[in-house]
N, C-alpha and C positions, 0 to 999 in steps of 0.2 A: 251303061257306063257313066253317063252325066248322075245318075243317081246315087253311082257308089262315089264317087269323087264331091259330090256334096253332100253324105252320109258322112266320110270320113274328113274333110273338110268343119264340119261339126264337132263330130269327135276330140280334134283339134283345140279348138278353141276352147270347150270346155276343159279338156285335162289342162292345158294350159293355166289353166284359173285354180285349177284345183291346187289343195294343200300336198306336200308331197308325201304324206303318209296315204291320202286317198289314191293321187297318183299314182302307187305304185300297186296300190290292191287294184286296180284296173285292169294291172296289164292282164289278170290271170281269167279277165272276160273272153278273149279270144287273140286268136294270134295277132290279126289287125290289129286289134289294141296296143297289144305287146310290140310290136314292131313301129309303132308309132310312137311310142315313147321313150324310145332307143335311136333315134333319129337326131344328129345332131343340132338342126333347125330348133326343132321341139325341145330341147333343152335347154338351150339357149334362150328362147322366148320364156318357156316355166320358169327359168332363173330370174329373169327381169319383170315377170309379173309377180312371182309368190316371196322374192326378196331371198331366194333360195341362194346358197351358197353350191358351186358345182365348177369342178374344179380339182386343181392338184396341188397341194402343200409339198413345196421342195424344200430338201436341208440341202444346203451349200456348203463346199467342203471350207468355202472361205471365213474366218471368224470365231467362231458358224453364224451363219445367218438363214433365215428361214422366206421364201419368197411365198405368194399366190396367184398362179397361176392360174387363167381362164382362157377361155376358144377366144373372147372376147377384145383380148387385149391384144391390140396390134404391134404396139412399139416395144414396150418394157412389161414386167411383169409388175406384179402389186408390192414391192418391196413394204415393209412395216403397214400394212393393213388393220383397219381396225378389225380384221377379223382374226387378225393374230395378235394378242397380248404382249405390253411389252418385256413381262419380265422371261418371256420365251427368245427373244434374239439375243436377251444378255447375260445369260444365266445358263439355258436350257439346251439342251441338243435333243430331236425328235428322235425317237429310236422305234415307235411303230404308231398306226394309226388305222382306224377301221373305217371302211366308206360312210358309214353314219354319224360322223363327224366326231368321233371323239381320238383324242392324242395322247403318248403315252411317251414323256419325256424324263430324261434322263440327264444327271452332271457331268457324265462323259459316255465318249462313245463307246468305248469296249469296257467299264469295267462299273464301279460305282454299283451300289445297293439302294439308292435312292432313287425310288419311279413318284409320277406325277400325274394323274389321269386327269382332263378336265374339256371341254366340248368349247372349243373356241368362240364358234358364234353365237354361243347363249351369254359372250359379255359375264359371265360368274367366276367367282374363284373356283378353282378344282383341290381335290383331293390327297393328300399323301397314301402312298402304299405301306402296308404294313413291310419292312426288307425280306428279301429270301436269306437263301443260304450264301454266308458268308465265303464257304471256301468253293464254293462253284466259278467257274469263269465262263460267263456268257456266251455263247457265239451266236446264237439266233434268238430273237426275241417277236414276237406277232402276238397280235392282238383279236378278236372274234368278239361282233355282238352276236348274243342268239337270242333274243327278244328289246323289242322296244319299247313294251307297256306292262308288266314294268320293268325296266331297264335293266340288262344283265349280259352280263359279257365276261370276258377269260382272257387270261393272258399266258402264252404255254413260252417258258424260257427253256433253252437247251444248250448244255454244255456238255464240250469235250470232257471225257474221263481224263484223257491224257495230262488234262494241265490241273490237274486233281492236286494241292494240298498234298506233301508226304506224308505219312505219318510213320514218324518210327520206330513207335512204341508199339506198332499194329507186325505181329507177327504172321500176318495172312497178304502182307500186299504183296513181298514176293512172289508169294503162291496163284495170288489172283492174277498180276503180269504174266506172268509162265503159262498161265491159263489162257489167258486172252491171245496171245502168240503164236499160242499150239492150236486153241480154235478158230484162228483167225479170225475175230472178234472185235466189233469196235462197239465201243458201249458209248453212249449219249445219255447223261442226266438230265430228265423231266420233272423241269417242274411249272407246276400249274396255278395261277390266281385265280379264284370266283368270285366273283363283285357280289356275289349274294353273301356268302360269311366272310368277307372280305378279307382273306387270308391267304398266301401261298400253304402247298400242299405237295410235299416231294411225291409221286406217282416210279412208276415201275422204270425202269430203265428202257430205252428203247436202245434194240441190242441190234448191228447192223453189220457187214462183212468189211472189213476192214476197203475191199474194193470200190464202196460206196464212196461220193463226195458231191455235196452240194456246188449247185453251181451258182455263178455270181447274178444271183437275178432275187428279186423278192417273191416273198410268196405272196398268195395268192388267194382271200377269201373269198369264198362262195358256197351255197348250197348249204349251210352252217359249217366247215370246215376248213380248214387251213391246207391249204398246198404248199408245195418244196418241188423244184425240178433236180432230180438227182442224177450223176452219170456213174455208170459200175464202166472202170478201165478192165476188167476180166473179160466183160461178154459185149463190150466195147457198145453201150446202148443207153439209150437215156433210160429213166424214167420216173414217175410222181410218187412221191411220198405224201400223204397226208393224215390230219388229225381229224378227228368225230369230235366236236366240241360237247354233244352231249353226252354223247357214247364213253367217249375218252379214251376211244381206239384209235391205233395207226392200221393204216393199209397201204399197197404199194400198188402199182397201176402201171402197166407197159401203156407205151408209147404206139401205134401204129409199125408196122413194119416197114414201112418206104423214107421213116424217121431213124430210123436205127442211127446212119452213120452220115459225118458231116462228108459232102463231097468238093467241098470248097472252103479254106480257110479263112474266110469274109460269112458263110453261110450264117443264118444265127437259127436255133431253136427258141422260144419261149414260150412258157405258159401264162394265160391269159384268162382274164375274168369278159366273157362274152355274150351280153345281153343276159346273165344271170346265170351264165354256165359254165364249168369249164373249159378252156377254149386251150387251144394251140396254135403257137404261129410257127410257118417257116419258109424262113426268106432265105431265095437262090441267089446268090450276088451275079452269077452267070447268066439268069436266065429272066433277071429282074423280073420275079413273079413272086405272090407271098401267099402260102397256101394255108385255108385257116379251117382246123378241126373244132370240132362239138363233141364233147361225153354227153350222149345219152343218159336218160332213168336207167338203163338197161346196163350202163358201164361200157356202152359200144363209142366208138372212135368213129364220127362221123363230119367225112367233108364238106363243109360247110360250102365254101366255096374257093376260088383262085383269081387274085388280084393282081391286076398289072399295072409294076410300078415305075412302067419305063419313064411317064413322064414326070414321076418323082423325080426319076435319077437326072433325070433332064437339068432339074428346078432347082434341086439342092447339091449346092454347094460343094459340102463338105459331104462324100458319099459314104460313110462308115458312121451314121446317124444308129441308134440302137433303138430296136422296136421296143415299147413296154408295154403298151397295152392299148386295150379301145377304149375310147371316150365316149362315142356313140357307137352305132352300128354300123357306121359310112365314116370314120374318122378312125383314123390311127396316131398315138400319140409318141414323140420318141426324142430322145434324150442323146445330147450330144457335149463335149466338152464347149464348156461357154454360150452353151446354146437350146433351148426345146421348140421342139413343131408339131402344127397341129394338121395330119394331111386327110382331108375326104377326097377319098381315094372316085369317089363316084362324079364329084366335080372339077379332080383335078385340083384342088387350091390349094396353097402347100402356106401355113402362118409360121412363119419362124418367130420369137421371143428372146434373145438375150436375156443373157443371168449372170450372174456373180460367180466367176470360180464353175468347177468342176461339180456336178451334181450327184451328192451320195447316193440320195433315194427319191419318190416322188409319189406320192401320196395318193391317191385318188376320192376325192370327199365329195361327197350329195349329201345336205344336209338344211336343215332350217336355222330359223332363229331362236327357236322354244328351249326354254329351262329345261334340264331332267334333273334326276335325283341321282347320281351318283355312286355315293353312300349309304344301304340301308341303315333304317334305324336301329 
């Protein structure tokens, strides 16, 4: 025992030192690795030795204004950071962002043809977008890197048909309404950016039962793919909608059966990026416990484990806090009006943070200080 505990003790200290691009090829030496680097301790010290940025970028509904939030920060959050640019609090509203630090800002929140990509802690100007389609109206917008060297990522926007541009000189839109009615059909406009020919690219419709609707949560990058949590009111159940970034399929994904249906109107479902997988939470308001699923290689639903949150509810306050995701492996992060906390649930510590206003979204970024390239040539 004395052996493994100064084996990994070791361990420690070096990944600690290490860059986070080496840090993260580590984890896949063995699990002990991997589990260790998902620890919130361990991040927190990697942040403060490699100068790493870790952490969560919040758009505030107030202004807008954009805060940085860390585990670290006891009292306030990082209001105007130099690792946020100024002409982003005065100008810009985030509208999505990928954990490897790059952001994808926009002139307003639901509408505007004008995107902005650019990687905050590399201190660089960033990028204009070439605009999409003018008569599309937004509704979901996410971001995907799927490599790092050399740098290449997508951006899938998705808009309601419904709030489609007339056209009146189109003698088929009748016909296509009538269509969509009778098949009970909801159609979603796909379209796609590639940072490699840097261009949007309209893609196929993604075509959906009109009983589908997203629910108020963000998605969810992992595995190279983008998640959605979806609820069908027909078979009254949740469940995952996602994109293949490179594929440039969708596929849909039930939820566990014990998930099916809320049994308390405080309950929350969410989908969660968990130690590199995707993850599920779900919290009983009744039973103050939070049970957290794993998707296997396999596409299997697997319980991870069941956390008790009684002394949370003890701790905090205001008890309708909304869960958003993990920060480490032992830390849950969540989001409250006027307020975010950071709770490791293994020691009990619960860090509450004040913020400005009502928080839209909340980011989750690991990332360094190094240039990328952006723009191919």
């Amino acid at each position: 025992m004395a052996s493994y505990d100064f084996s990994r003790d070791i361990l420690f200290e070096i990944f600690s030192r290490a860059e986070l691009k080496t840090m993260k090829k580590c984890r896949v030496l063995s699990k002990e690795c991997k589990d260790l680097t998902y620890e919130s301790s361990f991040m927190r010290l990697h942040s403060e030795r490699t100068s790493t940025m870790v952490g969560y970028l919040l758009q505030s509904s107030r202004v807008p204004t954009q805060y940085l939030v860390s585990i670290a920060d006891s009292v306030k959050p990082t209001a105007y950071s130099p690792y946020v640019s100024y002409f982003l609090h005065h100008r810009f509203r985030v509208v999505a962002a990928a954990n490897e630090g790059l952001v994808l800002c926009s002139l307003s929140k639901f509408g505007g043809d004008s995107f902005y990509v650019y990687k905050p802690t590399s201190n660089e100007g960033g990028e204009i977008l070439t605009p999409p389609n003018p008569r599309f109206r937004r509704t979901k917008i996410s971001m995907l890197v799927l490599r790092s060297n050399p740098l290449r990522f997508k951006i899938v926007r998705l808009s309601d048909s419904k709030d489609d541009a007339v056209d009146l000189d189109s003698k088929y839109s009748d016909e296509e309404d009538n269509f969509s009615v009778l098949s009970n059909e909801k159609s979603w406009h796909c379209e796609i950016f590639d940072s490699k020919s840097w261009e949007w690219k309209q893609s196929d419709d993604l075509k959906l039962t009109c009983h589908y609707s997203f629910m108020n949560t963000q998605d969810v990058s992992v595995c190279g793919c983008l998640h959605w949590l979806m609820f069908n009111d027909q078979q009254d159940k949740y469940t995952i909608l996602s994109f293949d970034g490179d594929k440039e399929e969708w596929t849909m994904t039930s939820l566990p059966d014990s998930l099916g249906r809320k049994t308390h109107r405080d309950d929350q479902i969410a989908h969660v990026s968990c130690e590199g997988k995707l993850g599920l939470i779900n919290h009983s308001y009744e039973t103050k416990m939070l049970d957290v699923w794993i998707l296997n290689h396999e596409k299997i639903w697997i319980k991870k484990h069941t956390i008790n949150l009684k002394s949370f509810h003890e701790k905090e306050k205001v008890p309708h806090s909304r869960f958003h995701s993990f920060y480490g492996a032992d830390t849950v992060f969540m989001v409250d009006i006027g307020w975010v906390s950071f709770y490791n649930f293994k020691t009990h510590k619960l860090n509450r943070i004040m913020v400005g206003g009502s928080i839209d979204s909340a980011h989750f970024i690991q990332t360094g200080s190094e240039s990328v390239k952006l723009k191919p040539e």
